[in-house]
C-alpha positions in Angstrom: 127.4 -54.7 -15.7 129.3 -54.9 -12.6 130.6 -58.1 -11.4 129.1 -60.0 -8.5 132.1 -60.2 -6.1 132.4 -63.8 -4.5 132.2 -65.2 -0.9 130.2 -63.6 2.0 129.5 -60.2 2.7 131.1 -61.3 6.5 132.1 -57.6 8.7 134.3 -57.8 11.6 137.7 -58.2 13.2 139.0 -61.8 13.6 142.4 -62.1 16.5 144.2 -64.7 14.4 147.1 -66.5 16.0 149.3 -66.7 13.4 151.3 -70.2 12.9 155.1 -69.7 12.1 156.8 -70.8 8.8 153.4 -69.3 6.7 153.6 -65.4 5.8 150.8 -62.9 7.0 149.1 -63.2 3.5 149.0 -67.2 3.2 147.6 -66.9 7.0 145.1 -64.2 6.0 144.4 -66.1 2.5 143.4 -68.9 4.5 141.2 -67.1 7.5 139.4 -66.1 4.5 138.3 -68.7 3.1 137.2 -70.5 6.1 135.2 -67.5 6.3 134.0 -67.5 2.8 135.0 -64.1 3.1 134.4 -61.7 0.1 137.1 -59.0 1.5 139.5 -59.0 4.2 142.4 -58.0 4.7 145.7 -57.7 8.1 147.3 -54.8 10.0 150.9 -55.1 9.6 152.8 -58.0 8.6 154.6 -60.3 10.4 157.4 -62.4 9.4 157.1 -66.0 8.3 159.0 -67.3 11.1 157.3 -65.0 13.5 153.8 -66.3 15.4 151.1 -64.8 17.2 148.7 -62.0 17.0 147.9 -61.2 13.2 144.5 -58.7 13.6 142.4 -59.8 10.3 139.9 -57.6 8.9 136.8 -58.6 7.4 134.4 -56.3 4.9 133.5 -53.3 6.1 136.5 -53.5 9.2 139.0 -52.7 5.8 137.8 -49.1 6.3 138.9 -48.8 9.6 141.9 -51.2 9.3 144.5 -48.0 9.5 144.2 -47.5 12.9 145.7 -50.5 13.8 148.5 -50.0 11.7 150.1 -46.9 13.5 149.0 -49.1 17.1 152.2 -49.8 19.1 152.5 -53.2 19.6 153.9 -56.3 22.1 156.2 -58.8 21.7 158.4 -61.8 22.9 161.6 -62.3 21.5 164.5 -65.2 22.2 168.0 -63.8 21.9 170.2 -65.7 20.6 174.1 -64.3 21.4 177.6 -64.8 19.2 175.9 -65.6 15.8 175.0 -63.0 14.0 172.9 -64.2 10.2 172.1 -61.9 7.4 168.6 -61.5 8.3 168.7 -61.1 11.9 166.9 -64.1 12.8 167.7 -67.7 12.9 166.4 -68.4 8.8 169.2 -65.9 7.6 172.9 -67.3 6.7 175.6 -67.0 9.7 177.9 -63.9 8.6 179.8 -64.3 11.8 180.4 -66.0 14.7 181.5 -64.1 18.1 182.7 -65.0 21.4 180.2 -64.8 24.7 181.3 -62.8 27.0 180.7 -63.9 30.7 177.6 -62.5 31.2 174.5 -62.3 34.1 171.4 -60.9 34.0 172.1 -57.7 35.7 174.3 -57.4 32.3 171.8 -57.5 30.5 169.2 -55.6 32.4 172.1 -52.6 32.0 172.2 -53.1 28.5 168.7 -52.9 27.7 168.1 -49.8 29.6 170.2 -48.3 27.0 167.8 -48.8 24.5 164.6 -47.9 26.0 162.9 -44.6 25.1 163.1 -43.0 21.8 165.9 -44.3 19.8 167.6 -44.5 16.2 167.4 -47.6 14.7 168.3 -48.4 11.2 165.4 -50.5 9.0 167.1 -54.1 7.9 168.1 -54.6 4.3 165.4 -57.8 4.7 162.1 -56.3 5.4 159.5 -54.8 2.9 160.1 -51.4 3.3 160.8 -49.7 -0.7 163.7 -48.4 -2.8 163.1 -47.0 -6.0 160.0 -49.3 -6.3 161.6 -52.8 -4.9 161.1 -53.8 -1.6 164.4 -54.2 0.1 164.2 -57.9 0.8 164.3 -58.9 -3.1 167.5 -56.4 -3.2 169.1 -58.5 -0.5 168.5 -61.5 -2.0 170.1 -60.8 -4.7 173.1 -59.6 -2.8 173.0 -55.7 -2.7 172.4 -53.6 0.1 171.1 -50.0 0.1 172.4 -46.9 2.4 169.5 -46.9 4.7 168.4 -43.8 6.7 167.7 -44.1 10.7 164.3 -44.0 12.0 163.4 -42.4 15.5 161.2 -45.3 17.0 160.2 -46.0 20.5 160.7 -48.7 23.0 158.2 -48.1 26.1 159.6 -51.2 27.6 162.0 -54.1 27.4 161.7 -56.2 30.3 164.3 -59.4 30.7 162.2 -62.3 31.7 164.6 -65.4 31.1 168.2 -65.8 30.9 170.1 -68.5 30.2 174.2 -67.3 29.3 174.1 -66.8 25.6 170.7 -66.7 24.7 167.8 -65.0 27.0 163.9 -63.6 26.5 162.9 -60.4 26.5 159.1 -58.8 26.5 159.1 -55.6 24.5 156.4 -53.0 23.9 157.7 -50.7 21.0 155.9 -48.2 18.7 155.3 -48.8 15.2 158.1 -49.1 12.7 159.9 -50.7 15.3 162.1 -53.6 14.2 162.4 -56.0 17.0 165.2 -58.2 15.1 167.5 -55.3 14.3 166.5 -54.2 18.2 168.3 -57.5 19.3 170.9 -57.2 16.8 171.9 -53.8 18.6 171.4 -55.0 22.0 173.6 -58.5 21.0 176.4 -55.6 19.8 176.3 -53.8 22.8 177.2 -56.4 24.9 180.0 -57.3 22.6 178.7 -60.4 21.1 176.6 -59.7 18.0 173.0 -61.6 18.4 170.0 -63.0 16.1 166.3 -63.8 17.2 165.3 -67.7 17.1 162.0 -66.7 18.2 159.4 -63.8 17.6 155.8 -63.7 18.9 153.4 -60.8 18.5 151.2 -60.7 22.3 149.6 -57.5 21.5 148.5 -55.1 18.8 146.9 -51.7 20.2 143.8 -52.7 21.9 143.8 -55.9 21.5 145.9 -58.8 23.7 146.7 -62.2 23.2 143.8 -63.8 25.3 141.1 -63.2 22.2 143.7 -64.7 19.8 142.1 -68.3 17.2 144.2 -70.7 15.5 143.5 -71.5 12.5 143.1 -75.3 13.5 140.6 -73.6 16.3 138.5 -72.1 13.5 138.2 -74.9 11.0 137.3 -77.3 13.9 134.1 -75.2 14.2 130.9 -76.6 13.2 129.7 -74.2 10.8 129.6 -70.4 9.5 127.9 -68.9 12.0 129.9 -70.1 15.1 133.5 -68.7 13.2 131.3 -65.6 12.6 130.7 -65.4 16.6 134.3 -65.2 17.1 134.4 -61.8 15.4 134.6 -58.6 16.7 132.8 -55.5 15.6 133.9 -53.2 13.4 133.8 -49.9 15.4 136.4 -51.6 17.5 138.6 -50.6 15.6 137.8 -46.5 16.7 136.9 -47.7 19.8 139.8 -44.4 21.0 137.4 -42.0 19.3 135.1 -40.4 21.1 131.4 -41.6 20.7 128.7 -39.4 19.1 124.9 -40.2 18.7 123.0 -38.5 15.3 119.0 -38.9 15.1 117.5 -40.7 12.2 117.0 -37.5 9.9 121.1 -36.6 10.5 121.5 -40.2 10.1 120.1 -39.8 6.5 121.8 -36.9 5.6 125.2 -38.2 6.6 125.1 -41.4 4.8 123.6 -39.6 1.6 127.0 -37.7 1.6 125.9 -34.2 3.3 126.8 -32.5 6.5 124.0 -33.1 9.5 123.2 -31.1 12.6 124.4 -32.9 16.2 125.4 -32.6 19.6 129.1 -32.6 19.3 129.5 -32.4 22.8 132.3 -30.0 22.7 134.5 -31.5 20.6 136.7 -29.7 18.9 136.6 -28.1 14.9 138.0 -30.8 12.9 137.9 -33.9 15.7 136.7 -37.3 14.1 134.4 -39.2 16.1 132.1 -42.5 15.8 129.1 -41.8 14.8 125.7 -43.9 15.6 122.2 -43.7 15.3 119.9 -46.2 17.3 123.1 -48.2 18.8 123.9 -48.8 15.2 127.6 -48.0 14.2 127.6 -46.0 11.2 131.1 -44.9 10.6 133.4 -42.3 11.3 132.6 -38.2 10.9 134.5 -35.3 11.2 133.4 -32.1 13.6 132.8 -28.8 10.9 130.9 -26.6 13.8 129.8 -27.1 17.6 126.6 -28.3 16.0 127.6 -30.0 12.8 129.5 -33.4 11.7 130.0 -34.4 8.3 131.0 -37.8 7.0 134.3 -38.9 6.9 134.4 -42.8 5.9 130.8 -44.6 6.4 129.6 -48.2 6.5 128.6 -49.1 2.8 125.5 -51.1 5.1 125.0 -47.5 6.7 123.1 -46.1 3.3 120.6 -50.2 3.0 
């Protein structure tokens, strides 16, 4: 007999502003139960001391939750120059302390055009990335570091929007992969002072900006379930970039029974995935097999009620 899984059978996307010194799981753990939530889960972590946007997927949003994952993203970053910590950011333990050069903004500005575009950039030993089945943050904490191999990433922009000396702001917009603490930490060495971030905040996260994003003191200030279920986004937002195709009732059946269905592809090409609805109603995501003819791909369990 199959076991009754817990909570709410609650779909959609919830923008959570994530508070800092709590991890992305704790913050998810507790947007879920607020939500009484039988299955969520985020899009890419962010790190304890980091705030901001933390996308959390509820139910049948999980399906689609990879999209957001490969989504370049935004953020604001405090640069801290002459200390340089073991982590990159100002929890780590101070390895070294550097003089400041005299410095201006125009300096800076120079500096960081350096580093815009596609670039090499070496993964820190404290992150969650993998070797040989640990994740390289419980290697560094025990004191050992592993030979790590660059990674082409891109920064689309990194914009100076406060200095003060030795420490200024930047606004970045980098693809994903893209380690914004060892991006200061090479910045900080090219201006010959080594540098940490005291600050981190996550703006934006593919499609979606900072406007939409709920503490969660905002959310458990709401009277009742179904005013935190308002603040939820559909699920197909997360494919709102495919394109959109509409299937009649009888393909509609077909698909969600597992079998390919006659429909208008609209020209898309032999082996494009596309949302697919019938009546308005999302039900999931199908792949082009002919110039009439979609099969499914990943489908709403709620598609086949």
């Amino acid at each position: 007999m199959a076991r009754r899984r817990r909570g709410l059978p609650v779909n959609g996307v919830l923008l959570l502003d994530k508070p800092a010194g709590m991890s992305s799981n704790h913050a998810l753990q507790r947007a879920r139960r607020l939500f009484q939530a039988q299955k969520a889960g985020h899009t890419g972590t962010l790190d304890p001391m980091a705030t901001g946007l933390l996308p959390v997927c509820f139910g049948e949003a999980t399906k689609f939750s990879a999209h957001l994952l490969a989504s370049d993203k935004v953020y604001r970053t405090r640069v801290e120059l002459g200390v340089v910590t073991d982590t990159g950011d100002a929890e780590g333990e101070v390895v070294e302390r550097l003089a400041v050069p005299a410095l201006n903004a125009t300096d800076v500005e120079s500096v960081l055009a350096r580093f815009q575009g596609e670039i090499e950039q070496v993964p820190p030993m404290y992150s969650a990335l993998k070797h040989q089945g640990r994740k390289l943050y419980e290697l560094a904490r025990e004191g050992k570091s592993i030979e790590r191999a660059a990674r082409r990433v891109t920064v689309y922009d990194a914009r100076l929007v406060a200095f003060e000396g030795s420490a200024f702001e930047l606004e970045v917009k980098v693809s994903k992969g893209t380690y914004v603490r060892t991006l200061a930490e090479d910045i900080g060495r090219a201006l010959g002072s080594g540098a940490h971030i005291s600050v981190l905040r996550r703006l934006a996260t593919g499609p979606f900006g900072a406007e939409g994003m709920l503490t969660l003191e905002a959310l458990t200030a709401l009277p009742d379930q179904d005013a935190r279920e308002a603040t939820l986004l559909p699920v197909d937002i997360l494919a709102a970039h495919l394109p959109r195709l509409e299937v009649d009732a009888d393909a509609a059946r077909r698909l969600t029974h597992g079998q390919s269905a006659r429909a208008d592809t609209g020209g898309l090409a032999v082996g494009d995935t596309a949302r697919l609805y019938c009546d308005e109603a999302f039900l999931g995501l199908g792949a082009v097999t002919t110039p009439q003819e979609v099969a499914p791909k990943r489908l709403l369990s709620t598609a086949t009620d």
